[in-house]
C-alpha positions in Angstrom: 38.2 -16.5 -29.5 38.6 -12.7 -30.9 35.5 -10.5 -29.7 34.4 -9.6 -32.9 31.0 -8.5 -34.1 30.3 -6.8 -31.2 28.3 -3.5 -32.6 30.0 -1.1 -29.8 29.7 2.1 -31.6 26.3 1.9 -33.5 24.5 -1.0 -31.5 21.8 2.1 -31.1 21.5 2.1 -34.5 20.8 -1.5 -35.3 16.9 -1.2 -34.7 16.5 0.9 -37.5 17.0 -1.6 -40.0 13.8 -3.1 -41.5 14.5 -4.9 -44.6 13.1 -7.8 -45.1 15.0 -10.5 -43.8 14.7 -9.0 -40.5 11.4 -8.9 -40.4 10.0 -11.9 -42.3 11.6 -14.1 -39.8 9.2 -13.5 -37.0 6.7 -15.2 -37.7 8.6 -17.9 -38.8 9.9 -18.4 -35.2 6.9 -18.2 -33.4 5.4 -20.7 -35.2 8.0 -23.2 -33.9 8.0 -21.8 -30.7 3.8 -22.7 -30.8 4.6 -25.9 -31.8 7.0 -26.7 -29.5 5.4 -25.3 -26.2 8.5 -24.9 -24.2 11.5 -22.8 -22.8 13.5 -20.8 -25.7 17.3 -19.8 -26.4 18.1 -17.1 -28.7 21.6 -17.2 -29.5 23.1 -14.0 -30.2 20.0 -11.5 -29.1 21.4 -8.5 -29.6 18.8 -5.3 -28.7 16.0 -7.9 -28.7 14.2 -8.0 -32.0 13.0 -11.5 -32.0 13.1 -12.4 -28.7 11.1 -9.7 -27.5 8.4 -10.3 -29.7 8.1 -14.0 -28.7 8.1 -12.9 -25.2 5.1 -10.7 -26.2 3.6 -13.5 -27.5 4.0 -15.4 -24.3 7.0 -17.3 -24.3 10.0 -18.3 -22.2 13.2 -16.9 -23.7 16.7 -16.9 -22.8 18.8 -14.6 -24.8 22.5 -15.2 -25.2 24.8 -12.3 -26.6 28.3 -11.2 -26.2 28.0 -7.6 -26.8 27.4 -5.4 -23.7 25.9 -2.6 -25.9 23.3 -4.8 -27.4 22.3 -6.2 -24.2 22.3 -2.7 -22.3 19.8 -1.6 -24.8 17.9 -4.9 -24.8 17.7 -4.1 -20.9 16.5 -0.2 -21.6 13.8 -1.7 -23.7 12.4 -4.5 -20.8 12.3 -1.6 -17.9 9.0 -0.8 -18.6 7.4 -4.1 -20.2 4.9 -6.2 -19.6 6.4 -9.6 -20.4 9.8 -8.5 -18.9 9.3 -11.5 -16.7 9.6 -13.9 -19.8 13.0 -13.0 -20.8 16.2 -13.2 -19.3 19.3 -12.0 -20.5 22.6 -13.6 -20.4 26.2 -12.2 -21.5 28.1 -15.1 -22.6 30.1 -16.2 -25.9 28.3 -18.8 -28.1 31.1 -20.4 -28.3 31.4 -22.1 -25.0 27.9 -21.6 -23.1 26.7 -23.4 -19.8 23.5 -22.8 -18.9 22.5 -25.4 -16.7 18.6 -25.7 -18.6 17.6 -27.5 -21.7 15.3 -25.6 -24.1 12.5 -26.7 -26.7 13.8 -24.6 -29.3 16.9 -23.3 -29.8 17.4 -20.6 -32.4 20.2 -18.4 -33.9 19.0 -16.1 -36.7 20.1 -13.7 -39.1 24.0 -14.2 -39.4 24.6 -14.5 -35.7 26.1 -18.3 -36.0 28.3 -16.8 -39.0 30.4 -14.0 -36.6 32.2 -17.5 -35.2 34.6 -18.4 -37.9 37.1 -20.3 -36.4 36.4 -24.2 -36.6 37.2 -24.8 -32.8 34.6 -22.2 -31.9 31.8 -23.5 -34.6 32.2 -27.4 -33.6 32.1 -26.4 -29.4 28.7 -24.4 -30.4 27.0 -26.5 -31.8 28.1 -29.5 -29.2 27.2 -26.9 -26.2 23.1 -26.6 -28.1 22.7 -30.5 -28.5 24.0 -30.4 -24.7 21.2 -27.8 -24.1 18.6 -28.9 -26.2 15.6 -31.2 -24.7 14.9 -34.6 -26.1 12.2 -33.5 -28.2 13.1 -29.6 -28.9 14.2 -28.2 -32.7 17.4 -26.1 -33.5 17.3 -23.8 -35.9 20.0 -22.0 -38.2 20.0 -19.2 -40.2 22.9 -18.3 -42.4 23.1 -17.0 -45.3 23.3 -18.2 -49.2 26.4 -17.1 -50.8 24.7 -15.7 -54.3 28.0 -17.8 -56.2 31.2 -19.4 -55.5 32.9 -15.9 -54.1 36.3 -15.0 -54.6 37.9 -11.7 -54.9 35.2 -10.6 -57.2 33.2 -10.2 -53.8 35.0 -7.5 -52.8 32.9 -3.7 -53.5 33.2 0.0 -52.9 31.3 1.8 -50.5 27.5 2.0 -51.3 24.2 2.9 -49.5 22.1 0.1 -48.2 19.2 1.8 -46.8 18.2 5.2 -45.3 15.5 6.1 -43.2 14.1 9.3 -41.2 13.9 9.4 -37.1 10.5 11.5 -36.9 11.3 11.6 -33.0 14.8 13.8 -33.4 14.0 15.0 -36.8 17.4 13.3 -38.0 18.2 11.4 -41.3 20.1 7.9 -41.4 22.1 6.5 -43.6 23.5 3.3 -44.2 26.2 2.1 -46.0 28.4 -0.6 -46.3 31.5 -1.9 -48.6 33.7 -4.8 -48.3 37.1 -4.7 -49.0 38.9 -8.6 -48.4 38.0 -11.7 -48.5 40.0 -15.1 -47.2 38.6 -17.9 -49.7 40.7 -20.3 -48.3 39.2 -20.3 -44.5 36.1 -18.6 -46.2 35.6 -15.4 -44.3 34.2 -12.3 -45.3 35.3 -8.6 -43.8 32.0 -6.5 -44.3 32.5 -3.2 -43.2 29.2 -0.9 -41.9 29.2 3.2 -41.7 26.0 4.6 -40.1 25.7 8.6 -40.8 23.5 10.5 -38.7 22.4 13.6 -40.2 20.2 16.2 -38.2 18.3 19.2 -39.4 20.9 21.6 -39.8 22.8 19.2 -42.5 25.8 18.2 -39.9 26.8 14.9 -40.0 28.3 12.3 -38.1 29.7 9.0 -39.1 30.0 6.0 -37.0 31.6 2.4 -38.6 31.5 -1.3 -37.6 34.0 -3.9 -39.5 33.0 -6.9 -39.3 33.9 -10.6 -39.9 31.5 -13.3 -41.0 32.4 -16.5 -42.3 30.3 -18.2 -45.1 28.6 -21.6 -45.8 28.0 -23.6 -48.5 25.0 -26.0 -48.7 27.2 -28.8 -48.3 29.6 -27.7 -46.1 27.3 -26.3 -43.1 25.1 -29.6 -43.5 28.5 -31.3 -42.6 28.9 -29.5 -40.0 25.7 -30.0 -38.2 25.1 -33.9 -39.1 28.9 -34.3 -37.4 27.8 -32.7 -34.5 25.3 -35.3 -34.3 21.7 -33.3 -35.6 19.4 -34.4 -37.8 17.9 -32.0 -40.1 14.3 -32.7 -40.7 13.3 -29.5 -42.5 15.5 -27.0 -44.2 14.3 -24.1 -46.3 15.2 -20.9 -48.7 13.2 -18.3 -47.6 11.1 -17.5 -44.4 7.9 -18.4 -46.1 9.6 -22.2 -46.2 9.9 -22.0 -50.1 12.4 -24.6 -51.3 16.1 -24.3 -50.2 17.4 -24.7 -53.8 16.0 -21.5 -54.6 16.3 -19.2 -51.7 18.3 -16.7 -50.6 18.8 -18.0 -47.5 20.1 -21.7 -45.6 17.3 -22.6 -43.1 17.8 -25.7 -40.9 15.4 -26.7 -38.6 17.6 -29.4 -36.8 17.4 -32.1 -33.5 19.1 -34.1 -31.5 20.0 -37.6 -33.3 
């Protein structure tokens, strides 16, 4: 498996992001979590923005992650909390994970099942979480809608996605992305990232991730999980469980057939 995705020069960075769809998802997760009462597995963690928060809110939670960066900082952040002891942190590749522990809920948000996008990889993860999932627990999966049938078209310059001031160092960020090739045929997108830090003398510095994501359609990714045996029993578009048709988002809440 290439080690892709892994955020090693602006993993520091990633916490500043607060659109939407990394926020409205919360909630969303801890209400399964409530539901389900039990031991959680956050696939692909990174610093820790949703399984800290369901640690705060007294749950269980394994997080999985392959980056060393994200995890160190994930670690930085448990030093001095109070629910440290409801997290532990693994380094390990979704891909091929053995954790010797079934969970009630096993969850893989924003984009984190779409950085494996070679079919070997995909089919081996989802067989290792029906190996890890209890007999009663949910699996859910979060990838994204494509917003048509891509194709070169997708393809853009360089343009700012969001910026943001640091009141602690007095510094501006800025973040911009652009994609420059797509592979329709194995359907993988290369997503490139530039973070520029700018502090109060106007120097900046500018620090890039390139990326590689591979994209579903509705049909394809619900063949992919009912052949790894799940059942989905709810899928939505949208955090607020508005209907999937409409959404900009594929939302699966899965089990174990």
């Amino acid at each position: 498996m290439e080690l892709g995705n892994i955020y090693e020069n602006t993993a520091w960075l990633y916490d500043y992001d607060n659109r939407d769809n990394l926020t409205d998802d919360i909630d969303f997760y801890k209400e399964y979590a409530s539901k389900l009462r039990g031991k959680v597995l956050e696939l692909g963690c990174g610093t820790g923005r949703v399984a800290l928060r369901l640690a705060e809110a007294g749950f269980k939670i394994t997080g999985l992650d392959l980056s060393d960066t994200m995890l160190e900082i994930f670690s930085e952040k448990l030093k001095n909390s109070t629910y440290k002891d409801n997290i532990t942190l693994v380094k390990g590749n979704m891909a091929k994970f053995d954790l010797r522990n079934k969970f009630e809920l096993i969850i893989a948000p924003f984009r984190a099942f779409q950085a494996l996008t070679e079919d070997g990889d995909i089919v081996n993860c989802l067989n290792c979480i029906r190996e890890h999932l209890s007999d009663k627990g949910f699996f859910i999966l979060n990838v994204f809608r494509p917003y048509k049938e891509l194709d070169e078209t997708w393809c853009y310059d360089e343009v700012v996605q969001w910026e943001v001031n640091d009141d602690s160092r007095g510094h501006k960020i800025v973040k911009k992305h652009w994609g420059d090739k797509i592979d329709t045929s194995n359907q993988i997108i290369y997503p490139h990232y530039a973070f520029e830090i700018i502090d109060t003398n106007g120097n900046m510095k500018r620090l890039e991730e390139h990326l590689k994501l591979k994209y579903y359609y509705y049909n394809q990714i619900v063949k992919y999980l009912k052949d790894a045996g799940f059942a989905i029993v709810e899928e939505y578009g949208w955090y607020d469980k508005s209907n999937i048709e409409n959404g900009r988002e594929l939302i699966f809440v899965c089990r174990n057939v």
